[in-house]
C-alpha positions, 0 to 999 in steps of 0.5 A: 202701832204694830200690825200684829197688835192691831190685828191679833192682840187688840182684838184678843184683849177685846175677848174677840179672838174667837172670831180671828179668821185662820189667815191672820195667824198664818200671815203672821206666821203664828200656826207654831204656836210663837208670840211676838215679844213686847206685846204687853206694852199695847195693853194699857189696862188702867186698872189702878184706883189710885197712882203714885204722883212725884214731887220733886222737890222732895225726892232724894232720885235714889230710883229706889222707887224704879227698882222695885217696881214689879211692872215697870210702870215707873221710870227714871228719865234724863234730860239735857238742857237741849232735850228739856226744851224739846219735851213738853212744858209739863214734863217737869224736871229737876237738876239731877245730882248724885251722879258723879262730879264729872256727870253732865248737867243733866235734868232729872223726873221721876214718871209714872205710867198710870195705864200700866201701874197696878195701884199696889203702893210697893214704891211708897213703901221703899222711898225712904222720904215722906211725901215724895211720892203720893198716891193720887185718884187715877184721873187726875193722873191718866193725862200723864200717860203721855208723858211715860210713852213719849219721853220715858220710853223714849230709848234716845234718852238713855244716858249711857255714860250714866248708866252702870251696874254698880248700884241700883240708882244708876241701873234704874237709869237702863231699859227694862227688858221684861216690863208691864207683866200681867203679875199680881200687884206687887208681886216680888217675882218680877221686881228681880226678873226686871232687874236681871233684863236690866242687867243682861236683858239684850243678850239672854235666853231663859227657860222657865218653869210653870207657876207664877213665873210665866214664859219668858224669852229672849230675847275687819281683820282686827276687829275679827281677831279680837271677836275670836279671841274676847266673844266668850268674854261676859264683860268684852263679847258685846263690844267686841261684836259691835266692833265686829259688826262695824267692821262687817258692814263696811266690807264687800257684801259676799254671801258669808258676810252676808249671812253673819248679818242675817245671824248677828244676834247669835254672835255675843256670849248669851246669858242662859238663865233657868227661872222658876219658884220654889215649888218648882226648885225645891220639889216637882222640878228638882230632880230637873234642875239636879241634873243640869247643874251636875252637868258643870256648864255655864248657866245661871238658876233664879230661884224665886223663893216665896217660901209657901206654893204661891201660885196655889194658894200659899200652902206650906212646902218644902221651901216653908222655914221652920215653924212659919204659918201656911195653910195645912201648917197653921200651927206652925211647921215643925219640919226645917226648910230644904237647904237647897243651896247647901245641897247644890255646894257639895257639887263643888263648882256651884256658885251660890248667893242668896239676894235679899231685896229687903232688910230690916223693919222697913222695905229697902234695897240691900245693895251689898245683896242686891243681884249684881252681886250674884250676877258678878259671879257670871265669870265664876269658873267652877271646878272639875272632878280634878281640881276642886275648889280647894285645890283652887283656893290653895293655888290662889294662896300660893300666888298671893305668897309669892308676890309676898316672898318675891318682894322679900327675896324668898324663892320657893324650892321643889321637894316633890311631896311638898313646898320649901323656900330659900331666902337670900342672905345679905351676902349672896348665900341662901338657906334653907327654912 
């Protein structure tokens, strides 16, 4: 256990941290009012009557299940045949599948952190198969914290040539950055805050606003030339500083060099996010958010859209559709919900895309509108007051048609306020069109 927990965190969740004597903040170097991150992982508060329990015989290791859990409390685990036999005999497993024909004989568990889980049921809800999961009194399930501390959390069990963006199933597989809040059971906010940390949590910053959504942060020659020439590059800039870093450490340790390893966390692209609910997005802090965005800089906005001010009581706001119940609306409300993202569109250089989590009559992940598909857009380059984006889509078309008319022979001609082509005949001469 870290020191800080031990001395300042336990004794806070003990309701004692009236009697912390001034010296142990400063020892710490907490006078400025900082935190260390992680904190919550210690609180272990147990407060579920009940918990999931996983058969696997059943399960179908969709990770849907992982997905969307709002705390993290359970998680996916592989295994190799040298690492199952390592791990205690009642960490039971199953032979993974799913994972591709040329994945490795992996070994598959679905594991449950009792302390951590709130008893909410949003996983049995979302397991698309009766009886793989059950929700089981809690003390039958406490001895199973071991297993989720010691293996679960295990970081040297992450299979990185199994985890990916590119579904959910294998991004459950990757480390939860922001896990175990103190967020309501069930809360949806924090199932999408988990699953951007699993996306760009080792390399975001974020900036939120007050209400339900709490504080959260972050978080040789060569090698040097492609650092220079990839580091604003979302998809390169972490291989290219490891790269850089490699380089680095094998090179005379001189003071410049040295201060690059101090700061070696500012050398990737970070990912900026502003986070905040509706009530914050579509009313007090809109006028905020307007101007940010009008700056046409690199940031990224999560609105978590409860559609009522969730975090006083669930009454009607701007957010609220059109004749939806809410307090101070209980007939109804007659007014149409703000379009926030058709107004942020007239900008022009705004990427927006909306992500359902759940469809139809029955709670499940939309993977065609999961995150990674707005997350995707990390690389959009909007317009300038120069070029729109309909300059934009027409210089697309354009190079599409002149693959097309190159393929055919066709040559554009320049005729100043507008485009014409030729086209070669079989004897050598051209026409115009």
């Amino acid at each position: 256990m870290p020191p800080f927990v031990r001395d300042i965190v336990l004794p806070m969740d003990r309701q004692q941290g009236d009697k912390l004597p001034a010296s142990v903040f400063q020892k710490y170097g907490m006078l400025d009012g900082t935190w260390e991150n992680g904190t919550s992982a210690y609180a272990k508060r147990g407060v579920a009557t009940s918990v999931p329990k996983w058969d696997g015989a059943k399960c179908t290791q969709c990770n849907r299940c992982a997905a969307a859990c709002p705390h993290a409390a359970i998680r996916p685990v592989l295994l190799t045949e040298e690492e199952k036999a390592n791990v205690p005999a009642l960490f039971e497993t199953v032979p993974a599948k799913g994972l591709g024909k040329d994945a490795p004989a992996y070994f598959y568990r679905m594991q449950v952190s009792p302390y951590d889980c709130l008893g909410c049921g949003v996983c049995l809800t979302v397991c698309p198969v009766e009886g793989a999961l059950t929700m089981t009194p809690f003390d039958e399930m406490k001895g199973e914290q071991a297993h989720f501390d010691e293996t679960a959390m295990n970081e040297s069990y992450l299979k990185k040539d199994v985890i990916s963006d590119r579904n959910i199933k294998f991004l459950e597989f990757s480390k939860p950055y922001f896990r175990f809040s103190t967020a309501c059971a069930g809360c949806a906010e924090t199932t999408y805050l988990k699953m951007v940390s699993q996306l760009v949590g080792d390399r975001m910053y974020v900036g939120n606003a007050a209400g339900c959504s709490y504080a959260y942060s972050g978080v040789a020659l060569e090698a040097v030339g492609s650092y220079l020439e990839n580091w604003n590059d979302k998809r390169q800039s972490r291989a290219v500083t490891g790269a850089l870093l490699a380089a680095l450490a094998q090179c005379k340790q001189t003071e410049d060099v040295q201060y690059v390893m101090e700061n070696k966390e500012y050398l990737a692209k970070k990912s900026v996010w502003a986070i905040g609910g509706d009530g914050w997005a579509y009313d007090i802090g809109f006028g905020g958010i307007d101007y940010v965005l009008a700056q046409n800089r690199d940031i990224n906005l999560l609105v978590l859209d409860t559609e009522v001010y969730s975090n006083t009581g669930g009454q009607s706001s701007k957010a609220t559709p059109t004749g939806a119940v809410a307090k101070f609306a209980a007939g109804g409300k007659q007014i149409a919900k703000k379009d926030l993202g058709a107004i942020f569109m007239n900008y022009g250089y705004i990427y927006i895309d909306f992500v359902p989590f759940t469809t139809g009559s029955k709670w499940r992940l939309d993977i065609r509108g999961s995150l990674k598909q707005a997350l995707a857009a990390q690389g959009f380059k909007g317009a300038t007051r120069g070029d729109m984006e309909w300059s934009q889509w027409i210089r697309s078309e354009r190079e599409r048609l002149a693959v097309v008319m190159e393929r055919h022979g066709i040559e554009w001609e320049d005729k100043g306020t507008c485009l014409c082509w030729t086209t070669r005949k079989s004897r050598g001469q051209r026409k115009k069109i």
